[in-house]
N, C-alpha and C positions, 0 to 999 in steps of 0.2 A: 310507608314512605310515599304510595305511591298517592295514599289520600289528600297527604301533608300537602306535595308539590301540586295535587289538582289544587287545592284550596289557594294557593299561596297564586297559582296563574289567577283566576278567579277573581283576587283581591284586586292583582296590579289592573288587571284588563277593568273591571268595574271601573277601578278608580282613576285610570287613563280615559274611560267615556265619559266620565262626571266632567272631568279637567277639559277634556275638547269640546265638551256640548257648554261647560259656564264661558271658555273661550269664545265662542258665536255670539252667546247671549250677549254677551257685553259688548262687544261691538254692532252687534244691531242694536241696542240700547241708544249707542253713541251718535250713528247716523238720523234718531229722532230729533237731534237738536236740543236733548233740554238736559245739557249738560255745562258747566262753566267751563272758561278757558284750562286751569289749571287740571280739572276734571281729564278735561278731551286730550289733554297733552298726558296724562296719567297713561288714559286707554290707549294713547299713539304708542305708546310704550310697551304695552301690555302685547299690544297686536305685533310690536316687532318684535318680540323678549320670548313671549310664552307669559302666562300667568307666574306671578309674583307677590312677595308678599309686599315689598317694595318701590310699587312702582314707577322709580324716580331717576334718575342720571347718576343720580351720588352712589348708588348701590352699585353700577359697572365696575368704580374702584376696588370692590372685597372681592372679582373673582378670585385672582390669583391671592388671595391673603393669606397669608402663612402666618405662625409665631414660633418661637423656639419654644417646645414644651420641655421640663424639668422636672425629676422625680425627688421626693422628699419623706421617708418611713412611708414608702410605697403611695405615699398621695402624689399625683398628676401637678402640675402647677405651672402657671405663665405669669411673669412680670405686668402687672396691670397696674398703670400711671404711677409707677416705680415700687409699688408692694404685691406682695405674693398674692395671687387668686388663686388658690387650691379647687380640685375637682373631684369625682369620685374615685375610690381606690380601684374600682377593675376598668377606671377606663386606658385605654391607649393614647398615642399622641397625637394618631389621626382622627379620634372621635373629640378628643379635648379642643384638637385644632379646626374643627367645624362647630363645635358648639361656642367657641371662644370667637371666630368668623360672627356670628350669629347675634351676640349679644352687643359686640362693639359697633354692627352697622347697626341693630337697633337703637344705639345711644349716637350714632351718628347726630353734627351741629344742624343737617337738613334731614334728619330723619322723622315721620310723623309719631314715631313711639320715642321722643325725647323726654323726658320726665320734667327737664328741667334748662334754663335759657339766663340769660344774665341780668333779666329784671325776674326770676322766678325761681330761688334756689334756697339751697339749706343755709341757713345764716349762723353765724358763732354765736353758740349757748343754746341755739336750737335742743328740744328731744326729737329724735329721728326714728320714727316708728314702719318698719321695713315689712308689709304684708306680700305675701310671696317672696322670698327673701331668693330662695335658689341657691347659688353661690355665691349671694354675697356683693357682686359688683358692684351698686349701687351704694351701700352700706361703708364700703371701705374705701369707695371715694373719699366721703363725707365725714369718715374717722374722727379726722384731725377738727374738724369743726362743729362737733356734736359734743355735748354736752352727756347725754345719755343718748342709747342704742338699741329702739328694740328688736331683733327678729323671731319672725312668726316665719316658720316651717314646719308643715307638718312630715314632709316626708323623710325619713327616719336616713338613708343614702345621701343626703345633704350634712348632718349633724356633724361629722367629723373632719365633714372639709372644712367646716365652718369655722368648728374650734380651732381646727390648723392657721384658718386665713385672719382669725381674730386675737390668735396668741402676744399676749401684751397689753391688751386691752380689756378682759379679765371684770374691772373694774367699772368699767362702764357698758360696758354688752351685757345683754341676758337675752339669752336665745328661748322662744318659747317653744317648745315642742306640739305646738296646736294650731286649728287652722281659728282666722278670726271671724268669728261669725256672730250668728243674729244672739247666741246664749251663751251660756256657761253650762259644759258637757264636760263630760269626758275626754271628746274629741275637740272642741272648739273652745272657746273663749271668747267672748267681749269686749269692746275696748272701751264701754261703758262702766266696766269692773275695772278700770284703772283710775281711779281716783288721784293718784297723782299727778294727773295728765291736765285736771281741768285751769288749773291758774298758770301753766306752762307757755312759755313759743313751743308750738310742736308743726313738723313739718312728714306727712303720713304719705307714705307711695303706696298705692293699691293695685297691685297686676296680682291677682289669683282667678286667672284661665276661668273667667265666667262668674265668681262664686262672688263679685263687687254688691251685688244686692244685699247680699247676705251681711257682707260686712255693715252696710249700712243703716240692717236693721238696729242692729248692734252697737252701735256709735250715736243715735239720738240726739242722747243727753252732753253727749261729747263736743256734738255738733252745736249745739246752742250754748253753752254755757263756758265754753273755751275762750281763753282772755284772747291769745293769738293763734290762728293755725292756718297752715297749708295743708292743702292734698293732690298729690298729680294721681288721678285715675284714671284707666283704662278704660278706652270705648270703643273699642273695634270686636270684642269678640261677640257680642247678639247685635243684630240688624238698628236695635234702638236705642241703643246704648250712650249713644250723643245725645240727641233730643230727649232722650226720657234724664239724662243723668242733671247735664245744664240747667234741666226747669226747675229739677229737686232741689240744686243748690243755690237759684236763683230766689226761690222761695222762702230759703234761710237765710237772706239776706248776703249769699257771698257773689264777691266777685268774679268775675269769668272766661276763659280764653281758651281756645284748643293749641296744640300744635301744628304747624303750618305742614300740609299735604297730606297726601293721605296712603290710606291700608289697602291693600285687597286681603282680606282674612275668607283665604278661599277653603281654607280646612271646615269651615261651617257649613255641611250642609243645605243648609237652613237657607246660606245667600241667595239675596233678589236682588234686585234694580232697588237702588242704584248702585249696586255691587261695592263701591270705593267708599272706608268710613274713616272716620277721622280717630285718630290714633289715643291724644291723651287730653283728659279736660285739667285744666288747672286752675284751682280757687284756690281764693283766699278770705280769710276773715280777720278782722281786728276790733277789740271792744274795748 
């Protein structure tokens, strides 16, 4: 026990030095001058707040955020945009009620991790192909207006919430138990191997916590030969994630946008200057 509790002081103390020495960096960063309005108004926040993953006004509103959580054959669940979002079965209603906090400021109307805006969404008869899927909330927004449904989850703790938050739907969902990557494994999948994908509208959300290359390797042919498609993907988790994602899709001929504000993704060790990245790239293509 007593090694347990050295280790565990150990972790917090490290990672309270890392959190107040990137606090410094950043604001000395700011005082160089070679940062935009919107930028400096981020770090004015950061320097009042503490480090954030939010750095914005709109996030003030979810301290106090609450929801009513509900139990259902022992699944967790909260009413999300009038249908059930089920959670995992050992959580509580104080863990369901911070990770539920969590997911609804990042789909906040001003949040930089918005998937999606009202020139930029899932359209009727769309296919809706959901990488990272988690729980779901993005998916069962979109239900009613998808034609087909696919999620990619690999982690085995999501699988049951999923079927719970998708019962009735059966027919149009296929959950895929894989993550989507550059091959066809045992553990991954391609979405170059879905061949009913290429003459479709399909509209692909990509958030899987860093692994966006991979998927890319994997989707090529997807990527060129696709009648219609959308993708909102993730750019805040490595340092070059924007600039390097933008030129790749610029280069296939797709169109181009971020979502307005930005990230600090301080859980990266890896963070430098300019610390603040921009949350989601959104393209589109049409042939």
């Amino acid at each position: 026990m007593f090694f347990k509790s050295l280790r565990v002081k150990i972790y917090f103390w490290r990672r309270d030095f890392f959190r107040k020495k990137l606090l410094k960096r950043i604001i000395e960063f700011s005082k160089k001058g070679s940062v935009n309005d919107l930028e400096l108004e981020s770090i004015q926040f950061i320097e009042k707040n503490g480090l954030c993953i939010f750095p914005h006004s709109f996030s003030e509103k979810y301290r106090d955020f609450k929801t009513e959580v509900f139990f259902e054959n022992s699944f967790p669940y909260v009413f999300h945009k009038g249908r059930k979002l089920f959670f995992k079965k050992r959580w509580g209603a104080e863990q369901v009620n911070h990770y539920y906090k969590s997911i609804v400021m990042e789909q906040d109307d001003e949040s930089a991790h918005l998937y999606c805006d009202a020139d930029f969404t899932v359209e009727a008869g769309d296919i809706l192909i959901d990488l990272g899927v988690a729980e779901g909330n993005f998916s069962i927004e979109n239900i009613e207006k998808a034609s087909r449904v696919y999620l990619f989850e690999k982690n085995q703790d999501w699988l049951e919430p999923l079927e719970e938050t998708f019962k009735g739907f059966e027919e149009k969902v296929t959950i895929v138990n894989k993550f989507a990557g550059s091959e066809d494994s045992g553990n991954s999948v391609s979405l170059d191997s879905f061949s009913e994908l290429f003459d479709k509208s399909i509209f692909i959300k990509i958030d899987v916590d860093g692994g966006e290359r991979e998927v890319l390797k994997g989707m090529q042919k997807l990527l060129k030969e696709a009648q219609k498609i959308k993708i909102a993907i993730c750019t805040y988790h490595s340092q070059n994630d924007a600039i390097e994602f933008e030129e790749y899709f610029k280069k296939l001929g797709f169109e181009t946008s971020f979502s307005s504000g930005y990230m600090l993704f301080y859980h990266d060790k890896k963070i430098k200057a300019p610390f603040l990245r921009k949350g989601v790239l959104r393209v589109s293509k049409y042939q």
